[in-house]
C-alpha positions as CSV (number, residue, x, y, z in Angstrom):
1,X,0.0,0.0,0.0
2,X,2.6,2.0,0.3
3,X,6.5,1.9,1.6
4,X,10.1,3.5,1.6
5,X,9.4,7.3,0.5
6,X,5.7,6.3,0.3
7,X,4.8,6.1,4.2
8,X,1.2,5.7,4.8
9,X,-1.1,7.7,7.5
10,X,-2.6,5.3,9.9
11,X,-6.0,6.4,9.7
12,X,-5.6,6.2,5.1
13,X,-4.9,2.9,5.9
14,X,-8.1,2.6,8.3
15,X,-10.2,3.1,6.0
16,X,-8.5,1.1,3.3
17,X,-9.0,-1.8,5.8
18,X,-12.8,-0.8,6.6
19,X,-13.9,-0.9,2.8
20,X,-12.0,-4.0,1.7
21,X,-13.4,-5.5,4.9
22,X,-16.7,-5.0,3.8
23,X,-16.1,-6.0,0.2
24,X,-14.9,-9.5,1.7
25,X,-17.5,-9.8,4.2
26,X,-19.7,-9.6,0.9
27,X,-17.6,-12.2,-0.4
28,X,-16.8,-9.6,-3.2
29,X,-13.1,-10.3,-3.1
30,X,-10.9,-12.8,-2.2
31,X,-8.8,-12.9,0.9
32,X,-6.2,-9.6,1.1
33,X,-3.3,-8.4,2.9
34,X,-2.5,-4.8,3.3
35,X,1.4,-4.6,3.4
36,X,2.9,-1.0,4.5
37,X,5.2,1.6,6.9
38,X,3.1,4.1,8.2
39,X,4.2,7.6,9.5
40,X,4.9,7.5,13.1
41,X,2.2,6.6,15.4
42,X,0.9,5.0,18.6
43,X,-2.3,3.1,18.6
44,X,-4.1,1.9,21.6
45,X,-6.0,-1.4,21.7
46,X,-9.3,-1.5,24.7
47,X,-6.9,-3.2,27.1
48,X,-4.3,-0.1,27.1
49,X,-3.6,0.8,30.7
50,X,-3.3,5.0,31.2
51,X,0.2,4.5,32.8
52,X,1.6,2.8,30.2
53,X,0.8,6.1,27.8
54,X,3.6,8.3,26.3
55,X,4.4,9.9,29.6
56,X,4.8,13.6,27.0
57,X,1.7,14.0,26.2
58,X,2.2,12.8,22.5
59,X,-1.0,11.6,21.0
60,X,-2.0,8.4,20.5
61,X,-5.2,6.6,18.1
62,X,-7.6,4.7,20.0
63,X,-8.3,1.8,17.6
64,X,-10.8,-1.1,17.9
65,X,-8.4,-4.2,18.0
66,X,-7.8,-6.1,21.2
67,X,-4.4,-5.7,22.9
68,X,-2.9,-2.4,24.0
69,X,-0.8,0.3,23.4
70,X,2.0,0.2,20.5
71,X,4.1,2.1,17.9
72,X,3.9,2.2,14.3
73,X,6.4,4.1,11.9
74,X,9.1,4.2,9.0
75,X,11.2,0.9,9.3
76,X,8.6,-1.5,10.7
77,X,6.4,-3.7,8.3
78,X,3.0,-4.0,9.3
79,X,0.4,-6.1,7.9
80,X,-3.3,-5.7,7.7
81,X,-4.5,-9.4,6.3
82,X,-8.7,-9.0,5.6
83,X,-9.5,-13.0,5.8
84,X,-12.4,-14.6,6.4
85,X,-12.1,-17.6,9.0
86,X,-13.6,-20.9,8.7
87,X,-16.1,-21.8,11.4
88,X,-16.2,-22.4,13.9
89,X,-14.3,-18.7,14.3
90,X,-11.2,-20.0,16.2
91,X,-8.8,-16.5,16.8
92,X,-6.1,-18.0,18.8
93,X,-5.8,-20.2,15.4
94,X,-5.8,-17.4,13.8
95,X,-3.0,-15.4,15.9
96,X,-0.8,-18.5,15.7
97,X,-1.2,-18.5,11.7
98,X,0.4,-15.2,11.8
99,X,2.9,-16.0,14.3
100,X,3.9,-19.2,12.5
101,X,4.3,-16.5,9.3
102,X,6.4,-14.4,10.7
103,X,8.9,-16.7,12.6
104,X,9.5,-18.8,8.9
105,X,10.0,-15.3,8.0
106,X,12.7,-14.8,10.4
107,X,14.5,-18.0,10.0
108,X,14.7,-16.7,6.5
109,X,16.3,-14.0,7.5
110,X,18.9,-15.3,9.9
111,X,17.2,-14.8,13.2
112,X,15.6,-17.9,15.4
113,X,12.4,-16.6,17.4
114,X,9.6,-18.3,18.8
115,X,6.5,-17.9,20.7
116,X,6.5,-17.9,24.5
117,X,3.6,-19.1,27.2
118,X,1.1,-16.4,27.7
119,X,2.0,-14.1,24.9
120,X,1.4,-13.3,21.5
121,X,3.8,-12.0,19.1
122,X,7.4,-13.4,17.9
123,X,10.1,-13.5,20.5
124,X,13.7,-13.4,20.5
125,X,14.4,-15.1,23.8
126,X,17.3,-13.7,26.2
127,X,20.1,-15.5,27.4
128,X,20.0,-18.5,29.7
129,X,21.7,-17.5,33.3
130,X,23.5,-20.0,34.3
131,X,22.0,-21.6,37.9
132,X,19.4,-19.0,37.3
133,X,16.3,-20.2,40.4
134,X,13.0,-20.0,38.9
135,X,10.5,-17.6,40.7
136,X,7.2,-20.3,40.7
137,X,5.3,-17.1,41.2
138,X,6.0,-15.9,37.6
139,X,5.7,-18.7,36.1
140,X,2.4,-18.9,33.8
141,X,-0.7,-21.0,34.9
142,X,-2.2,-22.0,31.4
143,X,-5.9,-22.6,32.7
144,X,-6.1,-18.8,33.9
145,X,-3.7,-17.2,31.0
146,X,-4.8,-14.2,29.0
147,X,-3.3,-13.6,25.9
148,X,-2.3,-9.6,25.1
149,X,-4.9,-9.4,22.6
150,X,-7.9,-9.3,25.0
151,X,-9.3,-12.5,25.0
152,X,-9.4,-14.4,28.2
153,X,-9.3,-18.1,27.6
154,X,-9.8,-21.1,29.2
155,X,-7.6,-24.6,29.2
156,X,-6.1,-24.9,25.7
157,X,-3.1,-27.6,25.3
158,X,-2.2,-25.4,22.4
159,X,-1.2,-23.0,24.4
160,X,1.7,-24.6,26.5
161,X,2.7,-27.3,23.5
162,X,5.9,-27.1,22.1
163,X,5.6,-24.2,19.8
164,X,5.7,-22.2,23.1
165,X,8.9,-21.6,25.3
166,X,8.2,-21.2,28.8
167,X,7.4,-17.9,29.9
168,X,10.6,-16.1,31.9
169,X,10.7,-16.5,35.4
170,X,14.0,-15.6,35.9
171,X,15.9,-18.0,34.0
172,X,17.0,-16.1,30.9
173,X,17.7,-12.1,30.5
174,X,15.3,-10.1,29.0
175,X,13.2,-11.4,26.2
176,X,12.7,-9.3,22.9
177,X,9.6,-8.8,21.3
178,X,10.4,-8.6,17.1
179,X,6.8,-8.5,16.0
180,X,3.6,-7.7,17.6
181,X,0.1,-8.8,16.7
182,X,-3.3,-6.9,18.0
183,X,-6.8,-8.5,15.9
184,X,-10.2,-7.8,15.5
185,X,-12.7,-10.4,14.1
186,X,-16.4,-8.7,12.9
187,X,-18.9,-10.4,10.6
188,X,-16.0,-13.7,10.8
189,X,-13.5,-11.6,8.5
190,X,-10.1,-10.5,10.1
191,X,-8.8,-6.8,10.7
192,X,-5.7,-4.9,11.8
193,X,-2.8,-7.6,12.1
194,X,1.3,-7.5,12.6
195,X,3.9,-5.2,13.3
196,X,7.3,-6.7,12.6
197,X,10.2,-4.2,13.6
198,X,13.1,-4.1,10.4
199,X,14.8,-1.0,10.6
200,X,12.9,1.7,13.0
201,X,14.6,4.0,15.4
202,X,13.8,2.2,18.4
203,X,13.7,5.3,20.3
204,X,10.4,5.7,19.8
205,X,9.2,2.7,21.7
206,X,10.9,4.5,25.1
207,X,8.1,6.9,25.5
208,X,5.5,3.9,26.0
209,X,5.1,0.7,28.0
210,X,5.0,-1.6,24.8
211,X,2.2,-4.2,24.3
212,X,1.8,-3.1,28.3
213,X,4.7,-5.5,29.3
214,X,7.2,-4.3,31.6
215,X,9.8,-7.7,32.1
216,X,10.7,-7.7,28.6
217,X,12.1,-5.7,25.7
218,X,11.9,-4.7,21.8
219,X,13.7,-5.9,19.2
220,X,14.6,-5.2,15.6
221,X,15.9,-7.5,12.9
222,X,18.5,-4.7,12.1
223,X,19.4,-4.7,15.8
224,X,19.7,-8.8,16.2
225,X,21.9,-9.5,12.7
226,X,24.1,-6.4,13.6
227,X,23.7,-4.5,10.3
228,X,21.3,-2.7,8.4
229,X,17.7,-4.4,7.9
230,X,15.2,-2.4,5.3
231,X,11.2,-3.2,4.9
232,X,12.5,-3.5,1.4
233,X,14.4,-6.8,2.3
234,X,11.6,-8.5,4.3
235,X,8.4,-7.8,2.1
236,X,9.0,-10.0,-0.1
237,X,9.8,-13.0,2.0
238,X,7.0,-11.7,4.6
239,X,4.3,-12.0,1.9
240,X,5.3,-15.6,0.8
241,X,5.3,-16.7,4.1
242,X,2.0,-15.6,4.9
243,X,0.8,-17.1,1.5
244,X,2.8,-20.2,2.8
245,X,0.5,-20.5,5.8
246,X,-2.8,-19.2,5.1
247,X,-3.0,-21.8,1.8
248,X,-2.9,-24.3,4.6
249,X,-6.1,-22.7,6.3
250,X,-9.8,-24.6,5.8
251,X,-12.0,-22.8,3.4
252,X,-15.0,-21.0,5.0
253,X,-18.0,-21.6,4.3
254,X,-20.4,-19.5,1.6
255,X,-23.7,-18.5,2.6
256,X,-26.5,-20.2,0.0
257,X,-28.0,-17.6,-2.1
């Protein structure tokens, strides 16, 4: 939609999102993916906690996805897939399609991330500390956990399988957060989507609490492969990946008539 010289403002590309969502609720065209860098920005999902806002005053967008407050800007791709989901609507399915996207993506690129217990997004995880004692009251009990997109769950295997490492309760350093993912499902088609961090000045993730976690960090691919790291040099791999994963997902079903 629009990258390099060609940064897009957030709420252009809320709208773009609101009439392709309606054309695919319609079923008048197929699946889409929005792929852009917006100017800067910081967005707000309903879970945003007031102390975690830019402590400056800067203004922020109140948006209508689930998770909280984040940063959008020149040097981080971000995705806005529009995708209708099979039923029964399953979004954690959903969030872990994008996930599974984006770490393929980063393997691709050099960097090894992964999810981790209790939180969505893609993780670079920190250093093990060597006879590190685990604090068992930060350690995540699956049957209460609440994923930072706003959606309280109940027991879900999925959730503490092997495609998860174990949350930090002191045994690593900080983890890294490389991509962050906030959703909204209406009428069973998909809005807003990814962030994945390339190239950004980082600086502007100091004013906020990101995501609304405090224990852990953010990361850049630029920043983990020690040189420079353009949207130019992941789109292309981003997009197949996504293609990759979402060719695997069921086809909904189309209302008769």
């Amino acid at each position: 939609m629009g990258m390099g010289e060609r940064t897009v403002p957030y709420q252009e590309a809320w709208a773009e999102q609101q009439r392709l969502h309606a054309l695919r609720v319609a079923d008048e065209i197929p699946d889409t993916v929005l792929l852009l860098e917006h100017d800067p920005v910081y967005t707000m999902g309903k879970r945003t906690n007031p102390e975690d806002l830019p402590l400056d005053g800067t203004p922020v967008v109140e948006v209508n996805r689930g998770g909280e407050i984040t940063w959008h800007g020149p040097g981080q791709l971000v995705g806005y897939p529009i995708v209708k989901l099979p039923d029964p609507i399953d979004v954690v399915a959903y969030v872990r399609r994008l996930e599974e996207a984006l770490i393929r993506a980063c393997t691709e690129f050099g960097v090894q991330t992964t999810r981790i217990e209790g939180r969505s997004g893609v993780w670079k995880l920190g250093a093990e500390i060597p006879g590190a004692v685990v604090d068992p009251s930060q350690v995540v009990e699956i049957g209460k956990l609440t994923l930072r997109m706003g959606l309280p769950l109940g027991i879900d295997p999925r959730l503490a399988g092997p495609e998860y490492a174990p949350s930090n309760a002191g045994q690593r350093g900080d983890d890294r957060k490389l991509a962050a993912i906030g959703v909204r499902v209406a009428r069973g088609v998909t809005m807003h989507g990814f962030a994945l961090n390339c190239d950004p000045d980082m600086t502007y993730f100091d004013k906020i609490v990101p995501c609304g976690i405090r224990d852990a960090g953010v990361a850049s691919l630029s920043g983990e492969l020690a040189r420079p790291f353009p949207v130019g040099a992941a789109v292309d791999v981003v997009e197949r990946k996504l293609a990759e994963v979402f060719a695997e997902l069921p086809e909904p079903a189309v209302a008769a008539g």
